[in-house]
C-alpha positions in Angstrom: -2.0 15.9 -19.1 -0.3 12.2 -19.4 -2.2 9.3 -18.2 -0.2 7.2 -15.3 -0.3 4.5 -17.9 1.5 6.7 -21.0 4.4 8.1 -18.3 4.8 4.4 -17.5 5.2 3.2 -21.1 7.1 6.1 -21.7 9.8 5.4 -18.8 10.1 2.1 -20.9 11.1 3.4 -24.5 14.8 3.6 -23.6 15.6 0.6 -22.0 18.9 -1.3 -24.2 17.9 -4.8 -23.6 19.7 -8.1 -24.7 18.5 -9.3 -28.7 16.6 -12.1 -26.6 14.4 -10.2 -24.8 14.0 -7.6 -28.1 12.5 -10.4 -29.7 10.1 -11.7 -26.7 9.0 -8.0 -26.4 8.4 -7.5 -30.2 6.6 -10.8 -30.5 4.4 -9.7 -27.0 3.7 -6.5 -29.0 3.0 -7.7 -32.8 0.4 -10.4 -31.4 -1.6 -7.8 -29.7 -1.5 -5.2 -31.8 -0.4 -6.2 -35.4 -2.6 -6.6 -38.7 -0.7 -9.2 -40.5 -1.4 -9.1 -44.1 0.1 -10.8 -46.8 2.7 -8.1 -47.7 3.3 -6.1 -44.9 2.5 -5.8 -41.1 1.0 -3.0 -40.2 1.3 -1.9 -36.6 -0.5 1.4 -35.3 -0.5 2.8 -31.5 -1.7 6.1 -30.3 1.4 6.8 -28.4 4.2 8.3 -30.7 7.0 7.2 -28.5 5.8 3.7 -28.4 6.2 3.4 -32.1 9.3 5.1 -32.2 10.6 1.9 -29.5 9.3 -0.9 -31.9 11.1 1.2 -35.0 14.0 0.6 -32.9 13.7 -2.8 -32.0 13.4 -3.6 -35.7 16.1 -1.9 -36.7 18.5 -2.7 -34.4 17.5 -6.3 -34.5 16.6 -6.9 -38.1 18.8 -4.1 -39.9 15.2 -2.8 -41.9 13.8 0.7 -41.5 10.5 0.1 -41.5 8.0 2.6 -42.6 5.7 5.4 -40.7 3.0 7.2 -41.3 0.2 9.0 -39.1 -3.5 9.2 -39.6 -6.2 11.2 -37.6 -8.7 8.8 -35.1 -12.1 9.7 -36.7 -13.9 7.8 -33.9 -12.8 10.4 -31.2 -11.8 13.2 -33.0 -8.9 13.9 -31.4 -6.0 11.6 -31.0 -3.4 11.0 -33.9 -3.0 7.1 -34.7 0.9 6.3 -35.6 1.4 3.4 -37.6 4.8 1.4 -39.0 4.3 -0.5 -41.7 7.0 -3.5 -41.8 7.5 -4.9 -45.3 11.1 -6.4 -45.9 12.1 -10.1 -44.8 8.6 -10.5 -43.8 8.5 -14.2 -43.6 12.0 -14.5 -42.0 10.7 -11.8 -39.3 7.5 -13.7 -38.8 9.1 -17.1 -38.1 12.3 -15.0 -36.1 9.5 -13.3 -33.2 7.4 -16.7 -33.5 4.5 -15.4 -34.6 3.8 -18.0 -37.6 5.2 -22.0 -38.1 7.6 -23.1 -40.6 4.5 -23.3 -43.4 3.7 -19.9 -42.7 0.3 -20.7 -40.6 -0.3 -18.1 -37.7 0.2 -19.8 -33.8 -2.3 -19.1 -31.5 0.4 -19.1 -29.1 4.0 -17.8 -28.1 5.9 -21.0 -28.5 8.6 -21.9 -24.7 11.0 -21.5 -26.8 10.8 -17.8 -27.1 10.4 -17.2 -23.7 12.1 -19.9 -21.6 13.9 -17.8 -19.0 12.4 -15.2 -16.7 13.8 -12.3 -18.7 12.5 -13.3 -21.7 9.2 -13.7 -20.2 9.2 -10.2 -18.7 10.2 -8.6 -22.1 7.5 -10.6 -23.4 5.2 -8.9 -21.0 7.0 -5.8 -21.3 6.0 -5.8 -25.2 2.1 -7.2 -24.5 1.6 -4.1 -21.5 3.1 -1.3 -24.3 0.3 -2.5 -26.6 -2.8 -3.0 -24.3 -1.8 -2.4 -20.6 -3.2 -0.4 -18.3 -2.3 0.8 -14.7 -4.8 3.0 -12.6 -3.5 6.2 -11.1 -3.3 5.1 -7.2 -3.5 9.0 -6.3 -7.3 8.8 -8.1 -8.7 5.5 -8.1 -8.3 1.7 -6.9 -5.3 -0.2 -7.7 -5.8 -2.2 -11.0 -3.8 -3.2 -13.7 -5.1 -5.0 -16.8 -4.3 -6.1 -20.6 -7.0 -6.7 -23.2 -6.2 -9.0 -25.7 -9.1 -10.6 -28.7 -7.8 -14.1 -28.3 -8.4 -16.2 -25.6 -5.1 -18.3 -26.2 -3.1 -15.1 -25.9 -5.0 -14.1 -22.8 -4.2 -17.4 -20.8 -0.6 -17.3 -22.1 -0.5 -13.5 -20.4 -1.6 -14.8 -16.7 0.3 -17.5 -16.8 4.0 -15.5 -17.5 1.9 -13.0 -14.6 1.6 -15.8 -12.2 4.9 -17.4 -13.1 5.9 -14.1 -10.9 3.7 -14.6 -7.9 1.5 -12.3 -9.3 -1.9 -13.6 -8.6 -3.8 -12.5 -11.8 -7.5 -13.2 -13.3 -9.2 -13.2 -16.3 -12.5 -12.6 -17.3 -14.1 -12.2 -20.8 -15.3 -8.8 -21.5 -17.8 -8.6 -24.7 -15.6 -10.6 -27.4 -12.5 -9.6 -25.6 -10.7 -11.1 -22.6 -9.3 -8.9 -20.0 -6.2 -10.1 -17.6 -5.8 -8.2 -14.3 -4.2 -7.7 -11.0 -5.7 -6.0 -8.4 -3.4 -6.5 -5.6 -1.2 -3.2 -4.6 1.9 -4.8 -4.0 1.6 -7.1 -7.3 0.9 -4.5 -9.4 3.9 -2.5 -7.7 6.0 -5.6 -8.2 5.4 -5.8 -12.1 6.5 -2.2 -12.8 9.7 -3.0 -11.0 10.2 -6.1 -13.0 9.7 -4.7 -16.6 11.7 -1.9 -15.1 9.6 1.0 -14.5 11.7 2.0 -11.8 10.6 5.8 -11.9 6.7 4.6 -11.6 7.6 2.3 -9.0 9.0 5.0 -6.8 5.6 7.2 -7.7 3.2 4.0 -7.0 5.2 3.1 -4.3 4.6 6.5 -2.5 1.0 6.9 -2.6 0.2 3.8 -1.6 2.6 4.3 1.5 0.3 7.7 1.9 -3.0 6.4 1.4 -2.4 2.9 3.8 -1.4 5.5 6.6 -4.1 7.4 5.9 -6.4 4.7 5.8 -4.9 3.6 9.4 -5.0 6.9 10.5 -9.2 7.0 9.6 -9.5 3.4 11.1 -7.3 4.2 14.2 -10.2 7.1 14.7 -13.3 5.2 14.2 -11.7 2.6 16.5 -11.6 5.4 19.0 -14.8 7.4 18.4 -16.5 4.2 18.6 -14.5 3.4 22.2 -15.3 7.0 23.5 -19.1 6.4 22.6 -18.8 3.3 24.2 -17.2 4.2 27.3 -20.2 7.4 27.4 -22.6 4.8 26.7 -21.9 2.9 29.8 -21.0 5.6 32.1 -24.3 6.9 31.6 -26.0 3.6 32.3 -23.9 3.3 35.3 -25.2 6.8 36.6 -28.8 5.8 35.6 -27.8 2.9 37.9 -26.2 4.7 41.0 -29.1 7.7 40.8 -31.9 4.8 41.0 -30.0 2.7 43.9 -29.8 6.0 45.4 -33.5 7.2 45.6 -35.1 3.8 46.5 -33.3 2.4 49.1 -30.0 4.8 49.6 -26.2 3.9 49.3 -26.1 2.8 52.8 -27.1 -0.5 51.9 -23.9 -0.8 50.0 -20.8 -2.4 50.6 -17.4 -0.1 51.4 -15.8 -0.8 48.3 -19.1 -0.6 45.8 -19.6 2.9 47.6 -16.5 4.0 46.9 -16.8 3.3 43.3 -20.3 4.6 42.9 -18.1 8.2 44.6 -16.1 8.3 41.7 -18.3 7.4 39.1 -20.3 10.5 40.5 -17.3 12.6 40.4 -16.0 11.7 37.0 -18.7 10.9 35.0 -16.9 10.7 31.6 -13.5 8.7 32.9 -13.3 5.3 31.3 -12.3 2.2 33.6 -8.9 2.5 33.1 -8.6 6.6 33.7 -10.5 6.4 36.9 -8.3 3.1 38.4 -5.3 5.6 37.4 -7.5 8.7 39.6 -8.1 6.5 41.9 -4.5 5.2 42.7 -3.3 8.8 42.7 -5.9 9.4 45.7 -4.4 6.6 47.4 -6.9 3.5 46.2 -5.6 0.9 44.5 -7.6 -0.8 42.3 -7.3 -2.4 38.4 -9.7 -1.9 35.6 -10.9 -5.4 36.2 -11.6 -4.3 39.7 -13.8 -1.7 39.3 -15.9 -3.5 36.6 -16.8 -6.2 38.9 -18.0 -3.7 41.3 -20.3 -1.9 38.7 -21.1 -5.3 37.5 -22.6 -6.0 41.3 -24.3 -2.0 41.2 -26.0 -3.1 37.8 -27.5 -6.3 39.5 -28.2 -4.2 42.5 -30.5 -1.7 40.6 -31.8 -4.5 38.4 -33.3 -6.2 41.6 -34.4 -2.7 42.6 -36.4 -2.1 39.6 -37.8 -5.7 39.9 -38.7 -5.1 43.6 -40.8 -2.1 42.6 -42.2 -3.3 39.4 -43.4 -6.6 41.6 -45.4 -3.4 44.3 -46.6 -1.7 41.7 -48.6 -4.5 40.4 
Protein backbone atom coordinates (compact mmCIF):
# COMPACT_ATOMS: atom_id res chain seq x y z
CA UNK A 1 0.00 0.00 0.00
CA UNK A 2 1.41 3.73 -0.98
CA UNK A 3 2.59 5.87 1.67
CA UNK A 4 0.55 9.44 1.70
CA UNK A 5 3.98 10.88 0.93
CA UNK A 6 4.68 8.57 -2.40
CA UNK A 7 0.80 9.35 -3.80
CA UNK A 8 1.82 12.97 -3.17
CA UNK A 9 5.08 12.85 -5.10
CA UNK A 10 3.47 10.86 -7.54
CA UNK A 11 0.46 13.54 -8.21
CA UNK A 12 3.64 15.69 -9.01
CA UNK A 13 5.45 13.69 -11.85
CA UNK A 14 3.31 15.25 -14.58
CA UNK A 15 3.25 18.66 -13.95
CA UNK A 16 4.62 20.71 -17.60
CA UNK A 17 6.21 23.60 -15.87
CA UNK A 18 8.01 26.73 -17.33
CA UNK A 19 12.21 25.85 -18.13
CA UNK A 20 12.62 28.28 -15.04
CA UNK A 21 11.08 26.49 -12.61
CA UNK A 22 12.57 22.93 -14.31
CA UNK A 23 15.77 24.24 -13.34
CA UNK A 24 14.86 25.54 -9.63
CA UNK A 25 13.28 22.03 -9.13
CA UNK A 26 16.25 20.11 -10.60
CA UNK A 27 18.79 22.10 -8.68
CA UNK A 28 16.32 21.63 -5.28
CA UNK A 29 16.55 17.86 -6.19
CA UNK A 30 20.47 17.34 -7.25
CA UNK A 31 21.63 19.17 -3.95
CA UNK A 32 19.75 16.83 -1.81
CA UNK A 33 20.14 13.82 -3.39
CA UNK A 34 23.05 13.86 -5.93
CA UNK A 35 26.67 12.21 -5.68
CA UNK A 36 28.71 14.54 -7.71
CA UNK A 37 31.75 12.92 -8.97
CA UNK A 38 34.10 14.02 -11.26
CA UNK A 39 32.54 12.29 -14.38
CA UNK A 40 29.14 11.84 -13.84
CA UNK A 41 26.26 12.59 -11.34
CA UNK A 42 24.74 9.90 -10.01
CA UNK A 43 21.25 10.36 -8.67
CA UNK A 44 19.31 7.36 -6.98
CA UNK A 45 15.57 7.43 -5.38
CA UNK A 46 13.51 4.63 -4.26
CA UNK A 47 10.55 5.80 -6.12
CA UNK A 48 10.62 4.74 -9.83
CA UNK A 49 8.31 7.49 -10.93
CA UNK A 50 10.37 10.10 -9.36
CA UNK A 51 13.35 9.24 -11.45
CA UNK A 52 11.46 8.86 -14.45
CA UNK A 53 10.34 13.03 -13.67
CA UNK A 54 14.16 14.13 -13.31
CA UNK A 55 14.88 11.90 -16.71
CA UNK A 56 12.45 14.18 -18.03
CA UNK A 57 13.46 17.38 -16.79
CA UNK A 58 16.87 16.68 -18.27
CA UNK A 59 15.82 15.84 -21.33
CA UNK A 60 13.58 18.17 -22.07
CA UNK A 61 15.75 20.92 -20.71
CA UNK A 62 19.23 19.84 -21.67
CA UNK A 63 18.43 17.62 -24.84
CA UNK A 64 20.77 14.42 -23.07
CA UNK A 65 19.31 11.04 -22.15
CA UNK A 66 20.81 10.30 -19.28
CA UNK A 67 21.36 6.82 -18.08
CA UNK A 68 19.36 4.32 -15.59
CA UNK A 69 19.95 1.48 -13.96
CA UNK A 70 18.33 -0.30 -10.78
CA UNK A 71 20.06 -2.02 -7.91
CA UNK A 72 18.54 -3.99 -4.94
CA UNK A 73 18.58 -2.03 -1.14
CA UNK A 74 20.71 -4.61 0.75
CA UNK A 75 20.11 -2.65 4.03
CA UNK A 76 16.25 -3.56 4.03
CA UNK A 77 15.95 -6.15 1.79
CA UNK A 78 13.30 -5.17 0.00
CA UNK A 79 13.04 -1.99 -1.92
CA UNK A 80 14.67 -1.49 -5.43
CA UNK A 81 17.00 1.68 -5.53
CA UNK A 82 16.63 3.51 -9.14
CA UNK A 83 19.47 5.50 -10.17
CA UNK A 84 20.32 8.03 -13.44
CA UNK A 85 23.53 8.44 -14.02
CA UNK A 86 24.05 12.02 -15.89
CA UNK A 87 27.35 12.18 -17.82
CA UNK A 88 27.18 14.64 -20.87
CA UNK A 89 27.75 18.54 -20.62
CA UNK A 90 28.48 17.90 -17.07
CA UNK A 91 30.10 21.20 -16.26
CA UNK A 92 27.66 23.30 -18.42
CA UNK A 93 24.69 21.42 -16.41
CA UNK A 94 26.40 22.03 -13.07
CA UNK A 95 26.90 25.80 -13.57
CA UNK A 96 23.13 25.88 -15.58
CA UNK A 97 21.06 24.39 -12.05
CA UNK A 98 23.73 26.42 -9.85
CA UNK A 99 25.01 23.85 -8.16
CA UNK A 100 28.92 24.78 -8.69
CA UNK A 101 30.72 28.53 -9.49
CA UNK A 102 32.41 29.52 -12.61
CA UNK A 103 35.89 27.57 -11.28
CA UNK A 104 33.94 24.54 -10.79
CA UNK A 105 33.88 24.74 -6.75
CA UNK A 106 30.58 23.28 -5.20
CA UNK A 107 28.13 26.38 -3.39
CA UNK A 108 26.90 25.63 -0.19
CA UNK A 109 23.99 27.46 -1.34
CA UNK A 110 21.26 28.04 -4.09
CA UNK A 111 22.40 31.36 -5.35
CA UNK A 112 18.83 34.44 -5.62
CA UNK A 113 19.36 34.25 -8.85
CA UNK A 114 17.97 30.92 -9.47
CA UNK A 115 15.08 31.41 -7.44
CA UNK A 116 14.11 35.09 -7.47
CA UNK A 117 10.35 34.89 -7.99
CA UNK A 118 7.80 32.89 -6.04
CA UNK A 119 7.48 30.20 -8.68
CA UNK A 120 10.84 29.54 -8.87
CA UNK A 121 11.09 29.17 -5.25
CA UNK A 122 8.23 26.75 -5.07
CA UNK A 123 9.74 24.57 -7.94
CA UNK A 124 12.78 24.74 -5.93
CA UNK A 125 10.84 23.38 -3.08
CA UNK A 126 8.94 21.19 -5.22
CA UNK A 127 12.35 19.45 -6.32
CA UNK A 128 13.95 19.52 -2.47
CA UNK A 129 10.31 17.65 -1.03
CA UNK A 130 10.60 14.86 -4.15
CA UNK A 131 14.00 14.00 -2.72
CA UNK A 132 13.58 14.13 1.10
CA UNK A 133 9.99 15.30 2.04
CA UNK A 134 7.73 13.80 3.98
CA UNK A 135 3.98 14.37 4.91
CA UNK A 136 2.12 12.31 7.69
CA UNK A 137 -0.99 10.59 6.82
CA UNK A 138 -3.69 12.93 8.71
CA UNK A 139 -6.21 9.88 8.75
CA UNK A 140 -3.31 8.03 11.13
CA UNK A 141 -1.17 10.26 12.87
CA UNK A 142 -0.42 14.08 13.73
CA UNK A 143 -0.04 16.62 11.08
CA UNK A 144 3.76 16.95 10.24
CA UNK A 145 5.64 17.66 7.32
CA UNK A 146 9.46 17.57 7.16
CA UNK A 147 12.77 17.53 4.78
CA UNK A 148 16.01 16.12 5.84
CA UNK A 149 18.89 17.53 4.33
CA UNK A 150 23.11 16.71 5.50
CA UNK A 151 24.03 20.41 5.19
CA UNK A 152 23.08 22.95 7.39
CA UNK A 153 23.37 25.70 4.65
CA UNK A 154 20.81 23.89 2.56
CA UNK A 155 18.61 23.37 5.53
CA UNK A 156 18.30 27.24 6.46
CA UNK A 157 17.94 27.95 2.69
CA UNK A 158 14.72 25.39 2.88
CA UNK A 159 12.87 27.39 5.87
CA UNK A 160 13.52 30.38 4.63
CA UNK A 161 11.76 29.79 0.74
CA UNK A 162 9.02 27.87 3.60
CA UNK A 163 8.59 30.96 5.51
CA UNK A 164 8.81 33.29 2.56
CA UNK A 165 5.14 31.60 2.27
CA UNK A 166 3.86 32.26 5.68
CA UNK A 167 4.57 28.95 6.47
CA UNK A 168 5.93 29.05 9.96
CA UNK A 169 8.70 26.33 9.72
CA UNK A 170 11.52 24.96 12.31
CA UNK A 171 14.60 23.31 12.22
CA UNK A 172 16.34 21.22 14.46
CA UNK A 173 19.46 19.08 14.03
CA UNK A 174 18.85 15.39 14.08
CA UNK A 175 22.18 13.24 14.61
CA UNK A 176 24.43 14.77 11.69
CA UNK A 177 21.42 15.73 9.87
CA UNK A 178 19.08 18.77 10.03
CA UNK A 179 15.46 18.29 9.74
CA UNK A 180 12.95 21.33 8.56
CA UNK A 181 9.34 20.92 9.52
CA UNK A 182 5.89 22.30 9.73
CA UNK A 183 3.49 21.25 12.02
CA UNK A 184 0.69 23.42 11.50
CA UNK A 185 -2.47 21.80 9.65
CA UNK A 186 -3.33 24.56 7.58
CA UNK A 187 0.43 25.21 6.55
CA UNK A 188 1.12 22.03 5.69
CA UNK A 189 -2.30 21.99 3.58
CA UNK A 190 -1.12 25.29 2.09
CA UNK A 191 2.22 23.83 0.66
CA UNK A 192 0.62 20.93 -1.15
CA UNK A 193 -1.59 23.47 -2.90
CA UNK A 194 1.33 25.56 -3.74
CA UNK A 195 3.69 22.89 -5.40
CA UNK A 196 0.36 21.76 -6.85
CA UNK A 197 -0.70 18.71 -5.25
CA UNK A 198 -4.10 19.53 -5.77
CA UNK A 199 -5.50 15.86 -5.48
CA UNK A 200 -3.66 15.60 -1.86
CA UNK A 201 -4.99 18.77 -0.89
CA UNK A 202 -8.54 17.78 -1.45
CA UNK A 203 -7.59 14.32 0.59
CA UNK A 204 -5.72 16.43 3.49
CA UNK A 205 -8.21 18.84 3.33
CA UNK A 206 -11.10 16.35 4.14
CA UNK A 207 -9.81 14.67 7.13
CA UNK A 208 -8.74 17.36 8.82
CA UNK A 209 -12.39 18.92 8.24
CA UNK A 210 -13.46 15.26 9.82
CA UNK A 211 -11.19 14.98 12.60
CA UNK A 212 -11.75 19.05 13.84
CA UNK A 213 -15.50 18.14 13.95
CA UNK A 214 -14.92 15.28 15.57
CA UNK A 215 -12.59 16.76 17.94
CA UNK A 216 -15.57 19.47 18.61
CA UNK A 217 -17.93 17.04 18.74
CA UNK A 218 -15.71 15.02 21.83
CA UNK A 219 -15.09 18.61 23.45
CA UNK A 220 -18.71 19.72 23.02
CA UNK A 221 -19.52 16.37 25.23
CA UNK A 222 -16.99 16.65 27.92
CA UNK A 223 -18.11 20.33 28.09
CA UNK A 224 -21.53 18.79 28.85
CA UNK A 225 -20.76 15.73 30.93
CA UNK A 226 -18.82 17.90 33.02
CA UNK A 227 -22.00 20.60 33.26
CA UNK A 228 -24.47 17.69 34.01
CA UNK A 229 -22.09 16.43 36.83
CA UNK A 230 -21.92 19.72 37.92
CA UNK A 231 -25.48 20.71 37.93
CA UNK A 232 -25.92 16.91 40.04
CA UNK A 233 -23.25 17.97 42.12
CA UNK A 234 -25.06 20.97 43.39
CA UNK A 235 -28.48 19.75 43.39
CA UNK A 236 -27.49 17.21 45.72
CA UNK A 237 -25.88 19.70 48.04
CA UNK A 238 -28.90 21.80 47.77
CA UNK A 239 -31.07 18.79 48.96
CA UNK A 240 -28.45 17.89 51.72
CA UNK A 241 -29.26 21.59 52.49
CA UNK A 242 -33.17 21.78 52.36
CA UNK A 243 -33.39 17.98 54.28
CA UNK A 244 -31.15 19.52 57.16
CA UNK A 245 -33.12 23.06 57.41
CA UNK A 246 -35.95 20.84 57.44
CA UNK A 247 -35.29 18.51 60.46
CA UNK A 248 -33.81 21.10 62.80
CA UNK A 249 -35.86 23.94 62.79
CA UNK A 250 -38.63 23.24 59.81
CA UNK A 251 -39.33 25.34 56.61
CA UNK A 252 -41.62 27.52 58.46
CA UNK A 253 -38.97 29.71 59.38
CA UNK A 254 -38.50 30.49 55.76
CA UNK A 255 -39.36 33.18 53.73
CA UNK A 256 -42.38 32.77 50.82
CA UNK A 257 -40.09 32.89 48.07
CA UNK A 258 -37.08 30.61 49.55
CA UNK A 259 -39.94 28.03 50.34
CA UNK A 260 -41.13 28.02 47.23
CA UNK A 261 -37.82 27.22 45.69
CA UNK A 262 -36.85 24.72 48.28
CA UNK A 263 -40.75 23.02 46.73
CA UNK A 264 -39.24 22.66 43.56
CA UNK A 265 -35.88 21.69 44.25
CA UNK A 266 -37.76 18.75 46.11
CA UNK A 267 -39.85 18.09 43.23
CA UNK A 268 -37.21 18.09 40.54
CA UNK A 269 -34.26 17.07 42.00
CA UNK A 270 -32.07 16.73 38.78
CA UNK A 271 -33.43 20.13 36.84
CA UNK A 272 -30.59 22.65 36.50
CA UNK A 273 -31.31 26.48 37.23
CA UNK A 274 -32.30 27.28 34.11
CA UNK A 275 -34.84 24.05 33.43
CA UNK A 276 -36.57 24.65 36.69
CA UNK A 277 -37.00 28.83 36.12
CA UNK A 278 -38.56 27.44 32.67
CA UNK A 279 -40.93 24.79 35.10
CA UNK A 280 -41.49 27.22 37.14
CA UNK A 281 -42.84 29.94 34.67
CA UNK A 282 -45.03 27.30 33.08
CA UNK A 283 -46.69 26.91 36.63
CA UNK A 284 -47.28 30.47 36.69
CA UNK A 285 -43.85 31.74 38.73
CA UNK A 286 -41.77 33.92 37.20
CA UNK A 287 -38.46 33.83 38.12
CA UNK A 288 -34.71 33.98 36.18
CA UNK A 289 -31.81 31.59 36.69
CA UNK A 290 -30.12 34.43 38.59
CA UNK A 291 -33.21 34.45 40.80
CA UNK A 292 -33.39 31.24 42.02
CA UNK A 293 -29.51 31.10 42.72
CA UNK A 294 -29.68 33.87 45.08
CA UNK A 295 -32.43 32.17 46.90
CA UNK A 296 -30.34 28.84 47.31
CA UNK A 297 -27.45 30.94 47.93
CA UNK A 298 -29.53 32.39 51.21
CA UNK A 299 -30.83 28.24 51.92
CA UNK A 300 -26.97 27.43 51.88
CA UNK A 301 -26.22 30.16 54.53
CA UNK A 302 -29.28 29.19 56.31
CA UNK A 303 -28.20 25.46 56.91
CA UNK A 304 -24.55 26.68 57.37
CA UNK A 305 -25.76 28.73 60.48
CA UNK A 306 -27.87 25.60 61.34
CA UNK A 307 -25.02 23.29 61.52
CA UNK A 308 -22.99 25.98 63.36
CA UNK A 309 -25.87 26.41 65.94
CA UNK A 310 -25.77 22.71 66.66
CA UNK A 311 -22.10 22.10 66.52
CA UNK A 312 -21.78 25.27 69.15
CA UNK A 313 -24.79 22.71 71.67
CA UNK A 314 -23.10 19.93 71.10
CA UNK A 315 -19.96 21.11 72.68
Amino acid sequence: MKSFTTEIKEELIDLDLTKEEDIAELSGFIRNNANILEKKIDIKNENMLVIKRMYTLFKKNFNILPKNYTEINKIFNKNHIYHLKVDQNLEFILKALNIVDDNNNILDRVEDYLIDDDLSKLAYLRGVFLTCGSVNDPKKSRYHLEFITSFKEEAIVIQRLLNHFDLNSRIIKRDIKFMIYIKEAEKISDFLKMIHAYKSVLYYENVRVYREQKNLTNRLNNMEQANTEKTMSSALKQLEDIDFITRIEGMDKLDKKTKEACEYRLKYPESSFSELSEIMKADGIIITKSGLNHRFRKIAEEAEYLRKKVARTKK
